[in-house]
N, C-alpha and C positions, 0 to 999 in steps of 0.2 A: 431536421432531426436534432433531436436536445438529448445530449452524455448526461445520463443521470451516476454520480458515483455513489461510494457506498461511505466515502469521509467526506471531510469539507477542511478547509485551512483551517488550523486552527484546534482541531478537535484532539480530544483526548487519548491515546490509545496506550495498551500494553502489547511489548512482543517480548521476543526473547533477544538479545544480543549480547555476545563477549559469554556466554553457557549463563547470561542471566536475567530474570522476569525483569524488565526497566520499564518506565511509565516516561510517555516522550508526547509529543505533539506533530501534527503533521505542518509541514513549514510550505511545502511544494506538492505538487502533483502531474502527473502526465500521462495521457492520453496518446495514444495514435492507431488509424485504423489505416490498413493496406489490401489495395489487390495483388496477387502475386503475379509478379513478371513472367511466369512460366508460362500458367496457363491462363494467365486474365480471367481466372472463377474466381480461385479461393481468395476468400477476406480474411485477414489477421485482423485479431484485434491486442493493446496491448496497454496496460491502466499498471501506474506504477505511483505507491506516495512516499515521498522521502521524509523521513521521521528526524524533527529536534529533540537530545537529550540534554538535557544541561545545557541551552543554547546551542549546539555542536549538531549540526545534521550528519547523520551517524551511518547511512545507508538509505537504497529505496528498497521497499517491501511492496511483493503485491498483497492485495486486500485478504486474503485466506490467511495471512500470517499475523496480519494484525486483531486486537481486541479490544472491545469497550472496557471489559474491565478485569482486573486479575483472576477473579473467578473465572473468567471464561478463557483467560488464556492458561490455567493449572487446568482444567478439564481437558485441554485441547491434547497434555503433553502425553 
């Protein structure tokens, strides 16, 4: 089975951080899926990319927060 994500190293994004629209890059990424110990069903899943601003990795964001581009992250707010 092949993690398809929804950024890649490297790519462009706007979010919001510090109350303000910034334009960062994704530096890292991480994945992890789990069965739960409880009841050995449920599967988590758990997809996190942490954002460079000014060279400075600043936080991870899951993908819903991040954006291609300002327009889509001013429609979002």
């Amino acid at each position: 089975m092949e993690k398809e994500f929804v950024f890649n190293i490297g790519d462009v994004v706007w979010l919001m951080h510090d109350n303000a629209a910034v334009c960062g890059s994704i530096a890292k990424m991480f994945y992890v899926k789990n069965v739960s110990c409880v009841d050995f069903e449920t599967i988590s899943t758990n997809e996190k990319y942490y954002v460079s601003v000014n060279g400075k990795i600043v936080d991870s964001f899951d993908a819903k927060k991040l954006f291609r581009t300002k327009e889509e992250l001013l429609k979002s707010l």
